[in-house]
ZAZAGU-578757 format. One record per residue (C-alpha): residue in one letter; x, y, z. Coordinates in pm, whole numbers, padded with zeros to 5 digits, always signed. Layout:
N
aXYZ
...
//
This chain:
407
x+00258-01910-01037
x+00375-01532-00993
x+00470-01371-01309
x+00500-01002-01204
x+00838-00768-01182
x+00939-00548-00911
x+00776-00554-00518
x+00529-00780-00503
x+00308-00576-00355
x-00007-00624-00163
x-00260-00397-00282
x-00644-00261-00096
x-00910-00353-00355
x-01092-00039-00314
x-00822+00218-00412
x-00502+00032-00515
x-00342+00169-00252
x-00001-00021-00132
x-00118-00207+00238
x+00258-00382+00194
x+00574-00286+00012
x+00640-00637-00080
x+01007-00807-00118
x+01129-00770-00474
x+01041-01029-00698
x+01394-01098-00839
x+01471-01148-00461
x+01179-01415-00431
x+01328-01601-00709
x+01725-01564-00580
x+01545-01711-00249
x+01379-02009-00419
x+01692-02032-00618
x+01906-02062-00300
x+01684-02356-00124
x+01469-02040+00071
x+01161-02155-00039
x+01012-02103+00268
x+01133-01757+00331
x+01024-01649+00035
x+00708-01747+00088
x+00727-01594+00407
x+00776-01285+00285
x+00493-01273+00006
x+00224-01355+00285
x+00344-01083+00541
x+00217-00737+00593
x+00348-00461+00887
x+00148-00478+01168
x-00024-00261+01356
x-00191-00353+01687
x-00592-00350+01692
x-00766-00111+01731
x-00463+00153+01629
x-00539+00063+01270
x-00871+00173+01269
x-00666+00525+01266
x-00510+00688+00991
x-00257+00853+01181
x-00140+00537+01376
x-00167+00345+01019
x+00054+00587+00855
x+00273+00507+01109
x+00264+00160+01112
x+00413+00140+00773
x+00671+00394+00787
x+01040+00366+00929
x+01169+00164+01225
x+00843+00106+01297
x+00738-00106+00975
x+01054-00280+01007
x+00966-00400+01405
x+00612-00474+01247
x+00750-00769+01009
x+00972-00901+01183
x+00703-00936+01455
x+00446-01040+01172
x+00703-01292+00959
x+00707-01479+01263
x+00345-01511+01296
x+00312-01603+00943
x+00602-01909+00992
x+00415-02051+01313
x+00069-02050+01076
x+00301-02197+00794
x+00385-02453+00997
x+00053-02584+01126
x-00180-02473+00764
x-00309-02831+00783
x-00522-02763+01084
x-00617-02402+00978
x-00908-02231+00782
x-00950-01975+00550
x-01070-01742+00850
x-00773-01802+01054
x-00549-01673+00756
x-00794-01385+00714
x-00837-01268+01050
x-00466-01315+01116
x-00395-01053+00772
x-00644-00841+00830
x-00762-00737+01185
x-00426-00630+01306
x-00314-00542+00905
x-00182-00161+00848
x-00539-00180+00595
x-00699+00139+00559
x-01100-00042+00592
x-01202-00333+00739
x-01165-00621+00428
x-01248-00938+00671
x-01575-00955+00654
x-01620-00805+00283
x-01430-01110+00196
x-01518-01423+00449
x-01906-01323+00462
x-01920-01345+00115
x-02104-01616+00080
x-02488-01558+00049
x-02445-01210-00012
x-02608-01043-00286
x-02350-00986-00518
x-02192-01323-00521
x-02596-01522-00582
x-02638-01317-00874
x-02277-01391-01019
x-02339-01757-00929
x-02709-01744-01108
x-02489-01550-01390
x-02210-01818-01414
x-02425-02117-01423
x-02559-02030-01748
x-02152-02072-01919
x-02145-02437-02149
x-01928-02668-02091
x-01585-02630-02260
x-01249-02830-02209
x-01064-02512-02200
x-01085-02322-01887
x-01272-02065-01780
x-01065-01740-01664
x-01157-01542-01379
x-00978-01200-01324
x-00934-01011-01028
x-01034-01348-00867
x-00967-01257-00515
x-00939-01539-00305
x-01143-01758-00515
x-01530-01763-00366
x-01688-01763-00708
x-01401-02042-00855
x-01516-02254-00549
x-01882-02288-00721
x-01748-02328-01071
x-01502-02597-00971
x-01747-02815-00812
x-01953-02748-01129
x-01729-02952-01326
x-01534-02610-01521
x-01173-02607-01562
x-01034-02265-01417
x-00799-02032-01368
x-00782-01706-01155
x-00588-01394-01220
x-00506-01190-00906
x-00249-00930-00834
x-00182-00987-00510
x-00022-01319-00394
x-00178-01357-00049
x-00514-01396-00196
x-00365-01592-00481
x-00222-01813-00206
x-00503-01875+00012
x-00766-01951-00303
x-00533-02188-00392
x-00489-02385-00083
x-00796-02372+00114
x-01104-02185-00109
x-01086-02324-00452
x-00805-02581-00499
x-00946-02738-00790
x-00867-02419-00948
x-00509-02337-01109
x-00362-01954-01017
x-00169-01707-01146
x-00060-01367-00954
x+00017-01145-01273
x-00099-00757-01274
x-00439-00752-01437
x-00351-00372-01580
x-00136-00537-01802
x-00160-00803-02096
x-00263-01132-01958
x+00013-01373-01940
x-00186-01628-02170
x-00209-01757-02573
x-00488-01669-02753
x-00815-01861-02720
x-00652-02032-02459
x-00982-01988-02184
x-01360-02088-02311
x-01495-01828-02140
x-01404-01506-01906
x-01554-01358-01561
x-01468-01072-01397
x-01632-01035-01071
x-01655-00709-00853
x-01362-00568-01003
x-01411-00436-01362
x-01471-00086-01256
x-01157-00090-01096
x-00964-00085-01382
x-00821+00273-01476
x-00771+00118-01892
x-01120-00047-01936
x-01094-00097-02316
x-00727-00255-02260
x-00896-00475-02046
x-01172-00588-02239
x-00978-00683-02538
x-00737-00870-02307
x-01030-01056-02229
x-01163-01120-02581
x-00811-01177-02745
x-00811-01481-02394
x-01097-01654-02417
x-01272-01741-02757
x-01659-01765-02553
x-01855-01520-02341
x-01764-01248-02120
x-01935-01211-01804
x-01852-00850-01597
x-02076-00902-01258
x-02149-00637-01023
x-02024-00348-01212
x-02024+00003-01017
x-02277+00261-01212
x-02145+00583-01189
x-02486+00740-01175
x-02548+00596-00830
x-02383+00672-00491
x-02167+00578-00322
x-01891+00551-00591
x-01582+00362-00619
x-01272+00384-00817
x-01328+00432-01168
x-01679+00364-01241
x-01867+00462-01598
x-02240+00544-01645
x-02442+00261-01845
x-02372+00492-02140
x-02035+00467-02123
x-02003+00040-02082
x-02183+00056-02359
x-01970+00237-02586
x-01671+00045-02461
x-01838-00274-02602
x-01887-00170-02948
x-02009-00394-03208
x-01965-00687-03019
x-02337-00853-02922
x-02415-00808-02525
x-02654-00791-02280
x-02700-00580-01932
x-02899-00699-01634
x-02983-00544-01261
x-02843-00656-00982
x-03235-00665-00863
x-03349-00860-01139
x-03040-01128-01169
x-03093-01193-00748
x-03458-01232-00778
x-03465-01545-01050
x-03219-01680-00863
x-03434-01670-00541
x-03654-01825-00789
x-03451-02097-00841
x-03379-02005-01211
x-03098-01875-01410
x-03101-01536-01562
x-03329-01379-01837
x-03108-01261-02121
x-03310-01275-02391
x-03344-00890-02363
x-03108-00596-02168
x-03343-00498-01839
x-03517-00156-01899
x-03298+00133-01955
x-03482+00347-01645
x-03333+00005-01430
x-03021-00022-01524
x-02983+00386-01488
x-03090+00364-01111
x-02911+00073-01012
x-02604+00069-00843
x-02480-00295-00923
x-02493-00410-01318
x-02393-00762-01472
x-02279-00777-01838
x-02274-01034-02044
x-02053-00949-02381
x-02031-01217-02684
x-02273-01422-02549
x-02408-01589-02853
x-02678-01818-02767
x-02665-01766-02395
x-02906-01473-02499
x-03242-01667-02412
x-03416-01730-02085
x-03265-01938-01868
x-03497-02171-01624
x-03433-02384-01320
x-03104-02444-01161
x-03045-02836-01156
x-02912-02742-00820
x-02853-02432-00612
x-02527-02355-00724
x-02455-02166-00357
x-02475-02491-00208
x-02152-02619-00354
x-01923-02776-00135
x-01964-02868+00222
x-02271-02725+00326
x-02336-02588+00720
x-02492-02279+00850
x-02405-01929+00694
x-02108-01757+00920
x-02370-01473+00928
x-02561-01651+01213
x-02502-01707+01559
x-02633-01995+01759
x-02829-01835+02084
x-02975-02149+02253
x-03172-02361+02033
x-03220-02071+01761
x-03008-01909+01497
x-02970-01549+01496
x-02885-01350+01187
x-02648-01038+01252
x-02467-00812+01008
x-02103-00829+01119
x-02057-00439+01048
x-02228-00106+00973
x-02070-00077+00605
x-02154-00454+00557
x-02519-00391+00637
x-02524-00040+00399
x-02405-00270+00113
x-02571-00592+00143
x-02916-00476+00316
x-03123-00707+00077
x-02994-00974+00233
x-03280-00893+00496
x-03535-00933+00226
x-03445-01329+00198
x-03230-01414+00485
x-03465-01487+00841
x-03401-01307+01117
x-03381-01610+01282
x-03441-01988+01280
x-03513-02287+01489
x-03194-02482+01461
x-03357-02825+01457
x-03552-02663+01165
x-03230-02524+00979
x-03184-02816+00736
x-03498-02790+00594
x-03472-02737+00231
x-03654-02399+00243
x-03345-02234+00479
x-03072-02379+00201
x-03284-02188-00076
x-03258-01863+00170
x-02899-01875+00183
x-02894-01982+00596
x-02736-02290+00468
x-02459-02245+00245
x-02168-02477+00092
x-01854-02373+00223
x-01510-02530+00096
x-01399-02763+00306
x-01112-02569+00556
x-01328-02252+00500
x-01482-02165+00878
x-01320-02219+01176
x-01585-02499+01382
x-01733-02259+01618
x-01602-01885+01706
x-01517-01554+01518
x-01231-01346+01581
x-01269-01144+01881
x-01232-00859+01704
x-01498-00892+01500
x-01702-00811+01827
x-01474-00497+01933
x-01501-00348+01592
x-01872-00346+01620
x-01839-00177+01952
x-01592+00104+01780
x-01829+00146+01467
x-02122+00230+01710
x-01926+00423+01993
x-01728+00635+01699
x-01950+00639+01425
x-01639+00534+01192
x-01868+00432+00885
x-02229+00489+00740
//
């Protein structure tokens, strides 16, 4: 469902700058309305292009979405987008991906942000953090969902969700290829939520809270949604560098939450019980002199009696799904390589080092030990392509190194 007014634009998650213009929504219904189903859709998937690696440069990207020469970029692109239309039954998630984003007028490199998400981090210690929610017939709401990695794992856990997410190529893909046991709605998460009261057991909000230039607005969207616990994972701490968007201090989350009950835990602390197999500690907030250094910080707000220790998983929740080898390796003979795919993907998701070999026998790589290290991960079903990453993936490594383009 898309319940937003004017363009339907595609927004970068970093800045909330427009990537695309969008077609007008009121157009996107007079399409559907008029039997142009297809073009409309069409339309909501495709972004101007500009050719690899000329949008690795802001002048060339400015360019690319300007004029004549945006206009020459869709058409070239909505024709691209109606040949993968036609043939999404024997397509991934990473051929969508790589088709929006390596030759996308997108001001960073998003691809592998998004498709090497799995195993990172980030997304063990929201998994470890949404494992503890109870069951509940009502959903449970996840805003700013992007396209869906964290719905995949509740899904197969048996929740009833929905995701929230403002832009409808994300929306789109989740749907049909990440998490489509998941329902979604592209609405603008700025604004009220398009749902009743108590209509959601519980809410997440992954990677995204500090994003949000109204954070109070927010947060009582959230409460006023879902009658159960809040959980805000990886929240940006102001006090730490590098910063993005609109982050707070500690000090200042913790105003915003009032006299409602919650509880704050470190990125650190969350990823090492789950390494541990267990769920998170939140009988107690971590120690203040933690959760001041830390960059990454997962709330939990009207938790209730989720605020106890948690102990073993039943199961490792990151093995939901069809489980093969992490995208992060490459086969090299009869061993298993691990490789960061980027520069800026090793600055933020270095600890991955700390759990994640270097590299494995591949006769060896089903052992049970390699699925609790993340080399073995569960992957939705039309997630990877079945051998092969975008040649770009390899040329943008070259650039980063010959340039020096990021940290």
């Amino acid at each position: 469902s898309i319940l937003r007014r004017g363009p339907l634009a595609h927004r970068a998650i970093t800045d909330h700058e427009v990537v695309a213009e969008g077609d007008e929504a009121d157009d996107v219904v007079r399409q559907i309305r008029d039997g142009r189903g297809l073009d409309a859709l069409v339309g909501c998937l495709t972004t101007p292009f500009c050719p690899w690696p000329l949008n690795r440069f802001n002048i060339t990207l400015r360019l690319s979405k300007r004029g004549a020469t945006r206009r020459a970029g869709l058409r070239f692109r909505r024709r691209g987008t109606r040949r993968r239309l036609a043939a999404r039954d024997r397509l991934t998630a990473e051929d969508w991906m790589a088709a929006f984003y390596w030759h996308g007028a997108v001001p960073y490199d998003p691809f592998c942000y998004f498709f090497f998400r799995f195993g990172q981090p980030r997304h063990l210690a929201t998994l470890g953090l949404a494992s503890i929610l109870p069951p509940d017939d009502r959903p449970v709401l996840d805003l700013a969902c992007g396209y869906g990695h964290v719905l995949h794992s509740l899904t197969a856990a048996g929740h009833a969700a929905v995701g929230v997410e403002q832009n409808v190529h994300q929306a789109w893909l989740a749907r049909h290829y990440v998490a489509p046991g998941a329902a979604f709605v592209c609405a603008d998460a700025n604004a009220p939520l398009p749902f009743r009261p108590a209509s959601a057991g519980a809410a997440l909000c992954s990677d995204a809270f500090h994003y949000f230039e109204d954070k109070a607005a927010t947060l009582a969207e959230l409460r006023r949604v879902a009658d159960g616990p809040l959980l805000l994972a990886t929240v940006g701490n102001a006090n730490v560098a590098p910063h993005e968007s609109a982050e707070w201090d500690p000090e200042g989350y913790a105003a915003l939450f009032g006299d409602a009950p919650w509880r704050v835990r470190t990125e650190a602390e969350l990823l090492a019980r789950y390494l541990d197999g267990r769920g998170p500690d939140l009988s107690a907030s971590s120690a203040r002199g933690a959760v001041e250094g830390e960059k990454w910080l997962y709330y939990v707000v009207d938790g209730g009696p989720l605020f106890r220790e948690h102990g073993p998983f039943p199961s490792w929740p990151h093995l939901a799904g069809t489980v093969a080898v992490n995208p992060l390796y490459e086969a090299q003979g009869g061993r298993l390589t691990f490789r960061f795919p980027s520069a800026w993907y090793r600055f933020e998701n270095g600890a991955m080092r700390d759990y994640m070999p270097a590299s494995v026998d591949r006769a060896a790589a089903d052992d049970d030990e390699w699925a609790a290290r993340a080399v073995r991960v569960g992957l939705p079903e039309r997630y990877a392509r079945p051998a092969g990453r975008p040649r770009t993936l390899a040329a943008n490594r070259a650039l980063d190194a010959l340039l020096s383009l990021r940290p």
